[in-house]
Every structure is written in structure tokens, then in C-alpha cells.
C-alpha positions in Angstrom: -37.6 -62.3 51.3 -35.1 -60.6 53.0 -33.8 -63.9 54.9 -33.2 -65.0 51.3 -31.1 -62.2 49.6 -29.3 -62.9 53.4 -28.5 -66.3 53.0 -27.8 -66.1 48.9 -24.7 -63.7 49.6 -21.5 -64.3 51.7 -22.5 -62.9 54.9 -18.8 -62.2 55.6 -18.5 -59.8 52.5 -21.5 -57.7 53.5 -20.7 -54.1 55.0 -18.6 -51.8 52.9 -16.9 -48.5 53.7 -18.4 -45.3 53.4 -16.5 -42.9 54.7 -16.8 -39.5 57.2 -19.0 -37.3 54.8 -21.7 -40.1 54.1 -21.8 -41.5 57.5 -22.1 -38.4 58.3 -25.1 -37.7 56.7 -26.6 -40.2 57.2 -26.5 -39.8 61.0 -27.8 -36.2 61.0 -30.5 -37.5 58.8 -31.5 -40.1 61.1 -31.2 -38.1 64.3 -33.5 -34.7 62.7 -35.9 -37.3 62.0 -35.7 -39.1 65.4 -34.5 -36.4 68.0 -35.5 -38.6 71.1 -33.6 -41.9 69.9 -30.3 -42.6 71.0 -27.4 -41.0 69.3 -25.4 -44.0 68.8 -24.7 -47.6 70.7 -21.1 -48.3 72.0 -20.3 -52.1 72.3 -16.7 -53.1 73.4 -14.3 -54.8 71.3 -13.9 -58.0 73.6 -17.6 -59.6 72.9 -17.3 -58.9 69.5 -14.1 -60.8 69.2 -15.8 -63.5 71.3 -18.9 -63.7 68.8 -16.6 -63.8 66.0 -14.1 -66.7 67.1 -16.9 -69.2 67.5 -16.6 -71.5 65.5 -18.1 -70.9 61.9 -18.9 -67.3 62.3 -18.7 -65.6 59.2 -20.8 -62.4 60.5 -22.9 -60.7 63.5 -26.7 -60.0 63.6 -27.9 -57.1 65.5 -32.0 -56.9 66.6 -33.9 -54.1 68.1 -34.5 -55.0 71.7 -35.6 -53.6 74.8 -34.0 -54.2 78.1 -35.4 -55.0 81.6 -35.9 -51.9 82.5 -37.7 -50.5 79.0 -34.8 -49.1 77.4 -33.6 -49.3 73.9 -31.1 -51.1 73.2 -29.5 -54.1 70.6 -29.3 -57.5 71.6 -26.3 -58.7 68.8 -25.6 -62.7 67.7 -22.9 -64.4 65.2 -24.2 -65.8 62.0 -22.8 -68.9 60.3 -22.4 -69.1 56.5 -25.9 -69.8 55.8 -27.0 -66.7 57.3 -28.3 -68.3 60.8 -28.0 -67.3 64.1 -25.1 -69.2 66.3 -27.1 -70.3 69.4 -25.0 -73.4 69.8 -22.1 -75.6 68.4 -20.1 -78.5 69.0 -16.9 -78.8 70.6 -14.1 -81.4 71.1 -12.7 -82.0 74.6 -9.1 -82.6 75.5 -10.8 -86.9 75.8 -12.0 -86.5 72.5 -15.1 -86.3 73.5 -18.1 -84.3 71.7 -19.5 -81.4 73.6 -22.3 -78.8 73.0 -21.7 -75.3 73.6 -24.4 -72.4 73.7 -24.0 -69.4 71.5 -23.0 -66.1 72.6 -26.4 -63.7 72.3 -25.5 -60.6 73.9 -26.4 -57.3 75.1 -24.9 -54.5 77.8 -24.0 -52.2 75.2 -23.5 -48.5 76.4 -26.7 -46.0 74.8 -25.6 -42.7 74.1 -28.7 -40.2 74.8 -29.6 -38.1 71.9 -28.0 -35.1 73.6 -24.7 -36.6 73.4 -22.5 -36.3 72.3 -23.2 -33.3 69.9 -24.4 -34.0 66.1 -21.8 -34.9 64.1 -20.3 -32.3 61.6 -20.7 -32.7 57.6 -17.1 -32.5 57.2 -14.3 -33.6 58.6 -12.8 -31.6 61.1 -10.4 -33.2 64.0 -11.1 -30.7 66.4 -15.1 -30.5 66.2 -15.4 -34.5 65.7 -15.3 -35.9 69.1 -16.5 -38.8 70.6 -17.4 -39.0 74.4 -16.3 -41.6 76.3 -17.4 -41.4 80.2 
């Protein structure tokens, strides 16, 4: 069911803004009912710019994963228009020729602890708002 209100929408329109006081929220929600989960995940700009040139990409997937050693963490993929995953695609070569390429499924993202940074305030204030970069 959920695969098909996926795949019935344009993947690329799905995400909105919400804005500080929401996300806000809805973080301190989560985090009082899940203390020992990780506060947030940081993943760098350059993969996702690499997921999203491949060709087709209209959108990124992100699963629940373990790592090898146990830990939480996301393991993230490109979706084409028809909501599935990219795990390969073809490719011209400067001799014209047709080449297959695998698709980008990737992990190594940075898991913030639950102890930090501090919760995030309910409302906007530059000087409380901080995120820790180490």
C-alpha cells in the first residue's frame, strides 16, 4: 500500500517545508519518547549530489540499517520516477558504446549520540540553536 501512494505521486514533489517551530517539535517529541536513539544523522552534501545526478533521479530513499559493527545508522539510495530504487543504469561511452553502471547505495553518515548536541529549543533563538560539528 504504501509502495503505491509512492509510486502514484511525483517523487520529486514530496517533502515540504515546515519550518523551526514544527521541526522543532517534532524533534523533542521524538527524542522524550526515544532518549537512547540518536539525536540526528549528518550526511555530507557531496553523496547527495552524487545520488541525485544519476541519471533519472527524481528523489532519495533512506532505510533503517545497522552497520558492521551494530550501530544505527541509514543506508540512503536515489529513486527514479516510478518510485524505484537506482541500483544501476546505462551509460554511453566516448565509442558510442552501451555501458552499465551500478547505483550509488550508501552509508557512512555521522550519528550524533542522544546527548548531543543539546535538545533543540521550541523557538527560535540564534544563540541557543547550535549545531555541533566535531
Amino acid at each position: 500500500m504504501q509502495n503505491e501512494l509512492i509510486t502514484k505521486r511525483d517523487i520529486k514533489a514530496i517533502g515540504e517545508e515546515i519550518g523551526f517551530e514544527l521541526g522543532a517539535t517534532m524533534v523533542n517529541d521524538y527524542q522524550t519518547a526515544n532518549p537512547q536513539d540518536a539525536y540526528c544523522y549528518v550526511i555530507g552534501r557531496n553523496i547527495i549530489e552524487n545520488i541525485l545526478a544519476q541519471p533519472g533521479c527524481v528523489g532519495m530513499q533512506f532505510y533503517n540499517a545497522y552497520n558492521e559493527m551494530g550501530e544505527k545508522t541509514l543506508v540512503y539510495v536515489g529513486l527514479d520516477a516510478d518510485g524505484k530504487a537506482i541500483l544501476e543504469y546505462s551509460t554511453v561511452n566516448k565509442e558510442g558504446q552501451l555501458n552499465t553502471k551500478q547505483g550509488i547505495v550508501a552509508d557512512r553518515i555521522v550519528r550524533r549520540p542522544s546527548t548531543q548536541p543539546p535538545p533543540a529549543p521550541t523557538t527560535p533563538d540564534p544563540d541557543t540553536f547550535t549545531w555541533i560539528i566535531d
